[in-house]
PAZAPA-4460 file (N, C-alpha, C; in steps of 0.05 Angstrom, whole numbers, plus 32768, in hexadecimal, padded with zeros to 4 digits):
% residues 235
    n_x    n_y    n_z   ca_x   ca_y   ca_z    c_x    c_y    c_z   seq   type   mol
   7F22   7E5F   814F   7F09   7E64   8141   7EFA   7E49   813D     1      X     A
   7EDF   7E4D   8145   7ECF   7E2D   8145   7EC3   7E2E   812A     2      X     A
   7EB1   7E1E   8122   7EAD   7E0F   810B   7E95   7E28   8106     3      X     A
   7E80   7E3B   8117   7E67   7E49   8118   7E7A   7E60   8109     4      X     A
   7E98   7E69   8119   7EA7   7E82   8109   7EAD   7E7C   80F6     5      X     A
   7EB7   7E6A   80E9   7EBE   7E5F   80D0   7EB0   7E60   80BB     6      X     A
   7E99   7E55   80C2   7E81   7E53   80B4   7E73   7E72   80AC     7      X     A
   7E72   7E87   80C3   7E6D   7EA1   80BF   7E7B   7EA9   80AB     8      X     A
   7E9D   7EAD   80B6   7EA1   7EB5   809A   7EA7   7EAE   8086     9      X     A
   7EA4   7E97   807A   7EA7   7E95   805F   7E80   7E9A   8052    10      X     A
   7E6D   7E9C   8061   7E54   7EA1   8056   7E53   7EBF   804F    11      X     A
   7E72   7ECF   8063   7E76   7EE9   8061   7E83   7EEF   8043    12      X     A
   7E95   7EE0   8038   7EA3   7EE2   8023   7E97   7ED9   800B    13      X     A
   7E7D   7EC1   8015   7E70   7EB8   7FF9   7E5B   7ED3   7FF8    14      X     A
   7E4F   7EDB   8004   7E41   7EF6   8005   7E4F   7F0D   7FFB    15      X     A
   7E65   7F0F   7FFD   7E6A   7F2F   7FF8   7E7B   7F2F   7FD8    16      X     A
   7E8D   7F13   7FD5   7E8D   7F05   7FB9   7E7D   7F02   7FA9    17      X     A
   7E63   7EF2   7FB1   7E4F   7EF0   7FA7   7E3F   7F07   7F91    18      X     A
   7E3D   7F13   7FA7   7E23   7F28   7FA3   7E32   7F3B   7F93    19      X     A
   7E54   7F3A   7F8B   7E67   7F55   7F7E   7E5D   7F46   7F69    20      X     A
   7E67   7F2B   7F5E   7E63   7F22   7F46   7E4B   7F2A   7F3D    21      X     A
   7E36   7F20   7F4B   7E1B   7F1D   7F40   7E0A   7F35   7F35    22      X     A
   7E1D   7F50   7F48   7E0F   7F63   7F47   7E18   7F71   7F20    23      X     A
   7E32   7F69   7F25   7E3E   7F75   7F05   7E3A   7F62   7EF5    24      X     A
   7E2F   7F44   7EF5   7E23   7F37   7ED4   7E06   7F40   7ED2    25      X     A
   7DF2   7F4F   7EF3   7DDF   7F54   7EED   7DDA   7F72   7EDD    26      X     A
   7DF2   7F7D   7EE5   7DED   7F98   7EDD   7DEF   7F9B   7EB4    27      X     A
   7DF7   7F86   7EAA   7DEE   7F75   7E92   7DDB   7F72   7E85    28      X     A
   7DC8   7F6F   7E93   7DB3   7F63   7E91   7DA1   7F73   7EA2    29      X     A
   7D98   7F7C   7EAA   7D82   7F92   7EB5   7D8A   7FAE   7EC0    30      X     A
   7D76   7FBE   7EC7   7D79   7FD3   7ECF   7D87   7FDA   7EEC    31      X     A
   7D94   7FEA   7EE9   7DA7   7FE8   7F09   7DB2   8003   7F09    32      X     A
   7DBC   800A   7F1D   7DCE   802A   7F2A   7DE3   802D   7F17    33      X     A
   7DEF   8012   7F12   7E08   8019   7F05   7E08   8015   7EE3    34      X     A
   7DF1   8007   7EDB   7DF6   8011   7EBE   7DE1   802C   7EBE    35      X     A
   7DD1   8031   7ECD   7DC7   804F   7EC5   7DD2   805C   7EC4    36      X     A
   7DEF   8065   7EDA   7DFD   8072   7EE1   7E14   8076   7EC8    37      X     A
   7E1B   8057   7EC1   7E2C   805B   7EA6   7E14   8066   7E89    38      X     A
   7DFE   8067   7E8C   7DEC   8079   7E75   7DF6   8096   7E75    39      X     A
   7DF6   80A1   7E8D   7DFB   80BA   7E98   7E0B   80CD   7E8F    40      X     A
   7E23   80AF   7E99   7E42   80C3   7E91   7E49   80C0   7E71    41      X     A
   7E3A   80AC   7E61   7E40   80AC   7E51   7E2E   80CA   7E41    42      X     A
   7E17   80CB   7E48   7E0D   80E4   7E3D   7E1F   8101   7E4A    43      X     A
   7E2E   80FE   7E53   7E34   8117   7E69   7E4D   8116   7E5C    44      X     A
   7E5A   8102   7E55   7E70   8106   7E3D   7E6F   810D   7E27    45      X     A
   7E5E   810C   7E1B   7E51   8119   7DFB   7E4E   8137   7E07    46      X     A
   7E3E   8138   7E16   7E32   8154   7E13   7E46   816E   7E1F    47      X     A
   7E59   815D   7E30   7E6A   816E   7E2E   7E84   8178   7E13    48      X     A
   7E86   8160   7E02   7E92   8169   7DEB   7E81   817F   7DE2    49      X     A
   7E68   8185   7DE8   7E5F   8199   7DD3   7E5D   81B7   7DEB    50      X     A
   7E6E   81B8   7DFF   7E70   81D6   7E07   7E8C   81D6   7E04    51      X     A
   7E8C   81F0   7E06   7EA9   81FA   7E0B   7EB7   8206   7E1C    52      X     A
   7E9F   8211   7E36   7EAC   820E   7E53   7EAC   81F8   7E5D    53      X     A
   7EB5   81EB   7E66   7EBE   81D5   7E7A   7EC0   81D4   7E95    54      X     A
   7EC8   81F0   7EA4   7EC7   81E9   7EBB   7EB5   81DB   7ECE    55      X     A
   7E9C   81DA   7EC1   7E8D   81CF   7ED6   7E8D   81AE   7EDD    56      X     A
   7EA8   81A2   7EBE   7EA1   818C   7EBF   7EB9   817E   7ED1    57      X     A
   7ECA   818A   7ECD   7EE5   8192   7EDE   7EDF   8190   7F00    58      X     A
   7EC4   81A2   7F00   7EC0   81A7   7F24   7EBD   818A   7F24    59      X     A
   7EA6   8180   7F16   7E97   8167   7F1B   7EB2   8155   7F27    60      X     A
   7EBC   814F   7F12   7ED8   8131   7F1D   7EDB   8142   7F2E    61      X     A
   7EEA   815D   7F2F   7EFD   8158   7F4C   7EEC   8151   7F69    62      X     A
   7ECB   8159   7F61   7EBF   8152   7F78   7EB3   8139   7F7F    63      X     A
   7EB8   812F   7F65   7EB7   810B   7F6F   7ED7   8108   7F7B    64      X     A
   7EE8   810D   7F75   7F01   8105   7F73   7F06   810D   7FA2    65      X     A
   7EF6   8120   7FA4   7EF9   8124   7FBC   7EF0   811C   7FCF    66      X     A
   7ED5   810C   7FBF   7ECA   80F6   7FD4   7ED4   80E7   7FD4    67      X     A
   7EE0   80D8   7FC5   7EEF   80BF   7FC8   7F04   80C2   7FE1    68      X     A
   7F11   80D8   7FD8   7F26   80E3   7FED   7F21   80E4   800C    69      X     A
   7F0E   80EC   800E   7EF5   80E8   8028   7EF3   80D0   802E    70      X     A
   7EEA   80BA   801D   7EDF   80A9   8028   7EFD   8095   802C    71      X     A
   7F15   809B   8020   7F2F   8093   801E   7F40   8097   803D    72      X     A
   7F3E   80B2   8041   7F48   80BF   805B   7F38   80B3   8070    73      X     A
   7F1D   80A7   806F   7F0D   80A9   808B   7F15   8081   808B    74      X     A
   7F1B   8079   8076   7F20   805A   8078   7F3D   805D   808B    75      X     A
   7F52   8066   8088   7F67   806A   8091   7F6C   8070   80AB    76      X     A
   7F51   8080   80B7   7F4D   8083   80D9   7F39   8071   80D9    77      X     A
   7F2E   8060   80CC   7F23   803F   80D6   7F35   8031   80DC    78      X     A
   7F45   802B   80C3   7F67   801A   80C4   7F6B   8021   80E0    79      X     A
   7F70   8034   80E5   7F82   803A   80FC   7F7D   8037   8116    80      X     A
   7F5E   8038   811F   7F53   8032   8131   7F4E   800F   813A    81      X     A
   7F4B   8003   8124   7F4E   7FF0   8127   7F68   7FDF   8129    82      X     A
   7F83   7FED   811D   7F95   7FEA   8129   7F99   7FE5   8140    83      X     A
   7F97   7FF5   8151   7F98   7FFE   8171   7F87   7FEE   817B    84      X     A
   7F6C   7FE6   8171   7F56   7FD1   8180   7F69   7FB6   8183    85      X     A
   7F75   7FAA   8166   7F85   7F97   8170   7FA1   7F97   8189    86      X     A
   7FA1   7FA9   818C   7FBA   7FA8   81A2   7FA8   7FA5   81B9    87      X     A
   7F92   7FB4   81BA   7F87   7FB1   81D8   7F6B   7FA0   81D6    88      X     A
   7F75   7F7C   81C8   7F60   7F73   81C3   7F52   7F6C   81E6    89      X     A
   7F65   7F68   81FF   7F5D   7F59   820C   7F50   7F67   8223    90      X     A
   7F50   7F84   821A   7F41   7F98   822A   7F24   7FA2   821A    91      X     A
   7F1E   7F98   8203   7F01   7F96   81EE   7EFE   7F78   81F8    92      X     A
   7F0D   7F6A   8202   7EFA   7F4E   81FF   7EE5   7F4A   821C    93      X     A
   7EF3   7F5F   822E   7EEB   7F59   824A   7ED5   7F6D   8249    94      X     A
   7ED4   7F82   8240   7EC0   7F95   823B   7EA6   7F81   822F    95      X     A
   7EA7   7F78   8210   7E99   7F68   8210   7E8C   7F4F   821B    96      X     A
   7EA0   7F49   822B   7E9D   7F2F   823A   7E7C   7F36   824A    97      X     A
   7E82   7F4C   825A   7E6C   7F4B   8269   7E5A   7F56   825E    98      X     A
   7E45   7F58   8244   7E34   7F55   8233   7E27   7F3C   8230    99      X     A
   7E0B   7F33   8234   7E09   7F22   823E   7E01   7F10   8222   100      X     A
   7DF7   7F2A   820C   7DF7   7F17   81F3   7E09   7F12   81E3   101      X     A
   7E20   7F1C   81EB   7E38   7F11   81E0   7E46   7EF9   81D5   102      X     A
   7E4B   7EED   81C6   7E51   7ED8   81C2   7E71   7ED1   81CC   103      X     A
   7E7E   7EC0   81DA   7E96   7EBE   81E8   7EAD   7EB2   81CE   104      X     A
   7EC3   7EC0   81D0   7ED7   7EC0   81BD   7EE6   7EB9   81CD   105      X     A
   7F02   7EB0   81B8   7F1A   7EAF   81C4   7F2D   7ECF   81BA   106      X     A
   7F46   7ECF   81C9   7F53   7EEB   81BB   7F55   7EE3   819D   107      X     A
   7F5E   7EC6   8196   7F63   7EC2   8178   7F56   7ECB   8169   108      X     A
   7F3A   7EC9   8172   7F21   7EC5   8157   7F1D   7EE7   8162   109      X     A
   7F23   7EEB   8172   7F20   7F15   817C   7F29   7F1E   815F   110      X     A
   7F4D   7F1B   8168   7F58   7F22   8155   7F4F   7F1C   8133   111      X     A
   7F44   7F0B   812A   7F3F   7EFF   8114   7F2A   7F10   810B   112      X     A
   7F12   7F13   8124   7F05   7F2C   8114   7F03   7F41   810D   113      X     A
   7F1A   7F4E   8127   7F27   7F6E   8119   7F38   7F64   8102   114      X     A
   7F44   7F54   80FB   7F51   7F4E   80E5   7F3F   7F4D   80C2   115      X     A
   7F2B   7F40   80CC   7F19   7F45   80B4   7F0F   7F62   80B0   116      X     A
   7F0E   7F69   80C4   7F06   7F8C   80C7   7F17   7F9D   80B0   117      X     A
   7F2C   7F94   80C6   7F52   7FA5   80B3   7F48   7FA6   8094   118      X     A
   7F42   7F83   8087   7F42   7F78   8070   7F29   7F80   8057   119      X     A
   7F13   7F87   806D   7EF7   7F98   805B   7F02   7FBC   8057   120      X     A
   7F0F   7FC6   8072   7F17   7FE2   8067   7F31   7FE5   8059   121      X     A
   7F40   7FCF   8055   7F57   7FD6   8046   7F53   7FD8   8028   122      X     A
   7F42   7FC0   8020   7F32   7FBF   8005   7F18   7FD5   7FFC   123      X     A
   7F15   7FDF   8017   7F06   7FF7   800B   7F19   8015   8003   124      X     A
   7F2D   8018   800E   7F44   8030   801B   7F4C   8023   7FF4   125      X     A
   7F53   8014   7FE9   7F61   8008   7FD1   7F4A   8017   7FB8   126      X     A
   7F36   800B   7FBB   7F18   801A   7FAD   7F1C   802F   7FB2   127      X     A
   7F18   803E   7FC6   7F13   805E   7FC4   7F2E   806F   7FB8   128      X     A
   7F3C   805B   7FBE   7F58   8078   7FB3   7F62   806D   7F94   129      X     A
   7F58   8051   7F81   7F50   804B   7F68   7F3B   805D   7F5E   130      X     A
   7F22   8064   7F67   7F19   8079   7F5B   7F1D   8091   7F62   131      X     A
   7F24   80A0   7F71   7F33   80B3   7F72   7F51   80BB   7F60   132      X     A
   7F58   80AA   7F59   7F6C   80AC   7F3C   7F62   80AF   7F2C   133      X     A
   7F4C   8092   7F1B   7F3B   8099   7F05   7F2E   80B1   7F0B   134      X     A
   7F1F   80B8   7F27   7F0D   80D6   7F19   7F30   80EF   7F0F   135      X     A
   7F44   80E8   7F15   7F52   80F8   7F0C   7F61   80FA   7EF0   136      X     A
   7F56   80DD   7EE4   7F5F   80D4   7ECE   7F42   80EB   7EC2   137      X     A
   7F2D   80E9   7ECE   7F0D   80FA   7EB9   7F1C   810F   7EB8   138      X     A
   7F25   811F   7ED1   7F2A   813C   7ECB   7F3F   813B   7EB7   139      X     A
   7F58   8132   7EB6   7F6B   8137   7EA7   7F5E   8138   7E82   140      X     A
   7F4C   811D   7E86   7F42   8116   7E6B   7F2F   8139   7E60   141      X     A
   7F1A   8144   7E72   7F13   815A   7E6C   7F26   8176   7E62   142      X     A
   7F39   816C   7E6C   7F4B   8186   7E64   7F4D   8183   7E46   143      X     A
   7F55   8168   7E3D   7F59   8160   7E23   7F47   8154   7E17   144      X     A
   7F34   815B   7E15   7F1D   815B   7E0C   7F14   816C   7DF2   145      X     A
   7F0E   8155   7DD8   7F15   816C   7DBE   7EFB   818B   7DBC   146      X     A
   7EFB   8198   7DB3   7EEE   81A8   7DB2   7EDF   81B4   7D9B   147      X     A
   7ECD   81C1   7DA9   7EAE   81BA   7D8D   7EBC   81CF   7D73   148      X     A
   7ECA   81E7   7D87   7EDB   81F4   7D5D   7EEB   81E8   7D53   149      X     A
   7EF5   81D1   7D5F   7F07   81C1   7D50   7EFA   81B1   7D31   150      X     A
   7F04   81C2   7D24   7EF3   81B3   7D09   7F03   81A0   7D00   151      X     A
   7F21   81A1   7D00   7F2B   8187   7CF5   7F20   816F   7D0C   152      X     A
   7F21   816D   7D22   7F21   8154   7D30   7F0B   814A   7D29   153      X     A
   7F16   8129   7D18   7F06   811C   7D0C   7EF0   8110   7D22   154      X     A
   7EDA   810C   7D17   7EC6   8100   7D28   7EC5   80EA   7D39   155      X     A
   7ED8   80D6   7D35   7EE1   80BE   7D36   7EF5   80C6   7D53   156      X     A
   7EFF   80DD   7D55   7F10   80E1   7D68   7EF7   80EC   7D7D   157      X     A
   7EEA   80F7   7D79   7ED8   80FA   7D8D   7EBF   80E5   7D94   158      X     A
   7EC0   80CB   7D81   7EB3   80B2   7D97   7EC1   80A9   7DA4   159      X     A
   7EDB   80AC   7D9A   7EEF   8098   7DA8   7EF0   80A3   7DC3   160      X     A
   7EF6   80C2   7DC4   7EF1   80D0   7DE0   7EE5   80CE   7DF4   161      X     A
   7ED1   80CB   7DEA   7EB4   80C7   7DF9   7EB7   80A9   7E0B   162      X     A
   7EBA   80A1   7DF0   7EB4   807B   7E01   7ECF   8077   7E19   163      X     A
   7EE3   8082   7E0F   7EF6   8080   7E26   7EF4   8095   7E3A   164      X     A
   7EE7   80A0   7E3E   7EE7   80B0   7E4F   7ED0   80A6   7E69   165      X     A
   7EB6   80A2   7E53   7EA0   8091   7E64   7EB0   8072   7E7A   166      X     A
   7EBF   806B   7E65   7EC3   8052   7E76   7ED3   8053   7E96   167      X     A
   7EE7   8069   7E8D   7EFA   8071   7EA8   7EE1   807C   7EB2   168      X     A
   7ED7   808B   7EB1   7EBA   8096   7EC2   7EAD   807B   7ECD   169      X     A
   7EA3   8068   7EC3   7E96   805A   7EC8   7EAD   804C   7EDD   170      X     A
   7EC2   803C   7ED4   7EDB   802E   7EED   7ED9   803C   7F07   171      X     A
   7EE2   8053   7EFC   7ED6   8068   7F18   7EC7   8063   7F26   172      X     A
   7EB0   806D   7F15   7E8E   8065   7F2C   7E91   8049   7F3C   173      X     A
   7E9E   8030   7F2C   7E9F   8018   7F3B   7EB2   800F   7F4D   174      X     A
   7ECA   8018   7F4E   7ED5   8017   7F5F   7ECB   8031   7F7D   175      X     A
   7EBB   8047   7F7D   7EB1   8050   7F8E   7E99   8039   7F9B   176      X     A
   7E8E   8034   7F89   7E7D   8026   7F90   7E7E   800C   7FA2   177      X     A
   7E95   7FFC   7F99   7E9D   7FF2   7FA7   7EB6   7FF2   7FC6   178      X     A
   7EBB   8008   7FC2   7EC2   8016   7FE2   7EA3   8015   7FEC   179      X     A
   7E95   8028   7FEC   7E7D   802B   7FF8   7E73   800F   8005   180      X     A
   7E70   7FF5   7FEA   7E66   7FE4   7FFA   7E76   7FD2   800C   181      X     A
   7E91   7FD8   800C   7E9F   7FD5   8028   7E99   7FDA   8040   182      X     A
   7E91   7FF5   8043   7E83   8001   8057   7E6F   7FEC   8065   183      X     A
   7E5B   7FE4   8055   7E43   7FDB   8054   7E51   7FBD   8060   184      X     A
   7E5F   7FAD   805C   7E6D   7F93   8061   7E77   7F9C   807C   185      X     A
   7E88   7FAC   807C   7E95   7FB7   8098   7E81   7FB1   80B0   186      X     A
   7E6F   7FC0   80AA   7E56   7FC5   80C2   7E46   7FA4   80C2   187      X     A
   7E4D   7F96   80AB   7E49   7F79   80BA   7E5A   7F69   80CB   188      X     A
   7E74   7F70   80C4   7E87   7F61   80CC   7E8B   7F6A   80EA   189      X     A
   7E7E   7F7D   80F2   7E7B   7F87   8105   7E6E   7F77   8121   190      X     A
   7E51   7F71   8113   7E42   7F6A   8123   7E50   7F43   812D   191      X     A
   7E68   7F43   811E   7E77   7F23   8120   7E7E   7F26   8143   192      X     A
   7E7F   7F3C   8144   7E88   7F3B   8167   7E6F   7F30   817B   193      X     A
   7E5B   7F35   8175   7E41   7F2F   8188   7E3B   7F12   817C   194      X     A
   7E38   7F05   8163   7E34   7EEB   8166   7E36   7EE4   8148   195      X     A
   7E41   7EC1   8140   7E47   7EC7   8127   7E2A   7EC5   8111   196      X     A
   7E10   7EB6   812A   7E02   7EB1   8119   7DF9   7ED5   810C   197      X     A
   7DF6   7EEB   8123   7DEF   7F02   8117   7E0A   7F0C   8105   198      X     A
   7E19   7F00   80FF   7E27   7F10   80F4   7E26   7EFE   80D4   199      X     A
   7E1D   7EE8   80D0   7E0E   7EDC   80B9   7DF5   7EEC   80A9   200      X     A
   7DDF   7EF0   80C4   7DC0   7EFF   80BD   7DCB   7F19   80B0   201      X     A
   7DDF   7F21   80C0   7DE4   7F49   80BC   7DEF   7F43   80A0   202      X     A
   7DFD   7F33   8093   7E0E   7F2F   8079   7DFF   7F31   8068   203      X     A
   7DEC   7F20   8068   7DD3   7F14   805B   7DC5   7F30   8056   204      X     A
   7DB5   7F42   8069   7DA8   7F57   8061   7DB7   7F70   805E   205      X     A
   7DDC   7F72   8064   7DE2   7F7F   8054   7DE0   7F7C   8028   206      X     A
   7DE7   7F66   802A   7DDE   7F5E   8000   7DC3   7F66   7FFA   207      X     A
   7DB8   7F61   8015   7D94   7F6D   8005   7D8F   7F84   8009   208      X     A
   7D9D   7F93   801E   7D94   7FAC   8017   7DA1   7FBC   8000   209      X     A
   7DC2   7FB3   7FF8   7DD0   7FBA   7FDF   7DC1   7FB2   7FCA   210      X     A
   7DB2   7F96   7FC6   7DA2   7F91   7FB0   7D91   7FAD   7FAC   211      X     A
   7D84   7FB4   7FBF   7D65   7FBA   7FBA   7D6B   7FDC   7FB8   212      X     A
   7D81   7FE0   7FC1   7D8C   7FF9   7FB6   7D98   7FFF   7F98   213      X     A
   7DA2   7FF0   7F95   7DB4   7FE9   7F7C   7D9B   7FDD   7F67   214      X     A
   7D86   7FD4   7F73   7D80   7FCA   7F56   7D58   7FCC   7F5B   215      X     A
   7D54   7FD2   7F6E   7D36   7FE0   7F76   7D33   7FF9   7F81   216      X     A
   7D47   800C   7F88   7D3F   8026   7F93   7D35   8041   7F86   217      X     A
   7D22   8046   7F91   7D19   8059   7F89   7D28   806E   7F71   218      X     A
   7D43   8075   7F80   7D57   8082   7F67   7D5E   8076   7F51   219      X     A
   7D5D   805A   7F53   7D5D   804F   7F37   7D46   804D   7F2B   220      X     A
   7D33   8053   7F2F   7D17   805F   7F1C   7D1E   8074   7F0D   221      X     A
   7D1F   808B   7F29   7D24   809A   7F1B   7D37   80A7   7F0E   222      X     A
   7D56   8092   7F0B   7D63   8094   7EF2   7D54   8083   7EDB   223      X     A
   7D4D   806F   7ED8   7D40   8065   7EC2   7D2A   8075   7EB6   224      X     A
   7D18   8084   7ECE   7D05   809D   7EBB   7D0F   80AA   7EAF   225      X     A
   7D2F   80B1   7EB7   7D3E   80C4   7EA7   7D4D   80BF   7E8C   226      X     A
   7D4C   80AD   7E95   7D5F   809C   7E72   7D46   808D   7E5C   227      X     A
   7D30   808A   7E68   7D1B   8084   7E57   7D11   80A0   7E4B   228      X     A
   7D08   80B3   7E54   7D03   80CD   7E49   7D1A   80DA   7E37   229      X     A
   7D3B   80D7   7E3D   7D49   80DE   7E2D   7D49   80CA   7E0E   230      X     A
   7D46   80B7   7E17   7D3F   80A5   7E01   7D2A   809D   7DEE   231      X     A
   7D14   80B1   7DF4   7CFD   80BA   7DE3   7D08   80D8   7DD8   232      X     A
   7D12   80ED   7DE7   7D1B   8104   7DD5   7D32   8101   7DC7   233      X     A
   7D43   80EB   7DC3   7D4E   80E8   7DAF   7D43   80D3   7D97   234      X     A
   7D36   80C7   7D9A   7D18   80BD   7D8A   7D10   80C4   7D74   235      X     A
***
């Protein structure tokens, strides 16, 4: 690996490090997907203390719980494919070879970047099947979930409910979340095969397009129209 791969990826690691930190001290401090999203569940935890059918809240986790599962299972035939790419690196390198914008590798640095490959979907395959437990920690918590004829259960037992329940909801949401933006890293680390400088550019406008989703997109309006309006009718 020459000094241009080297250099790629650690701008790959200060980018995808980077932008995890920055994204959760910003979510602190301004409006973003993921504290609207924790507004949400935290209202969606109250309001379900006050029914007394549940099932519907029950469907909800298990149907987060099954995307995860999805997105868990389909990392595992990534893993695996890329397995097999490394055994037959020297029949991908000759394929590529004659691509004329290709940038020329050795098998080492081949190998090194299905290796980083392995290393973005194994840390995503870790994420998706962490929230896929927690969403199973929500359902379990719904079952035991106190109930509105319960006249003894002191009140105090039902914030406490709530707030713990929001938070595993919320771990959830972030560890999905961060599978997903694995994905998004993957498909840069991708483009490391054609050249390292594009595989710097592609890194780079993968964070901005996660920025501008995560913290300018349209759906985050319109969750914030929604939590500003709830927050005048409780007013």
């Amino acid at each position: 690996m020459n000094w241009l791969d080297a250099g790629a990826v650690g701008w790959f690691f200060l980018n995808w490090i980077g932008y995890t930190w920055w994204a959760g001290h910003m979510a602190d401090k301004r409006p973003c997907l993921s504290n609207a999203l924790d507004y949400y569940r935290d209202k969606w935890s109250r309001r379900m203390l006050i029914r007394d059918a549940r099932i519907q809240d029950a469907a909800v986790y298990g149907n987060l719980e099954r995307n995860g599962a999805f997105f868990a299972s389909s990392t595992l035939l990534i893993l695996a494919g890329l397995l097999t790419a490394i055994g037959y690196a020297d029949q991908a390198m000759s394929v590529f070879s004659d691509l004329p914008f290709v940038h020329r590798t050795t098998k080492l640095a081949w190998e090194l970047k299905l290796a980083l490959l392995c290393l973005v979907f194994v840390f995503a395959f870790f994420k998706f099947t962490w929230a896929m437990r927690q969403y199973n920690f929500c359902a379990v918590m719904v079952g035991g979930a106190p109930m509105t004829y319960e006249r003894d259960a002191p009140e105090a037992e039902r914030v406490a409910f709530v707030k713990s329940m929001t938070e595993v909801a919320n771990l959830a949401g972030d560890s999905f979340n961060l599978g997903l933006r694995s994905y998004y890293y993957g498909l840069a680390v991708l483009t490391w095969f054609i050249h390292p400088v594009v595989f710097m550019a592609v890194t780079s406008l993968v964070v901005y397009v996660l920025y501008l989703r995560e913290f300018r997109s349209q759906a985050l309006k319109a969750l914030n129209a929604g939590i500003l309006e709830n927050e005048a009718d409780d007013s």
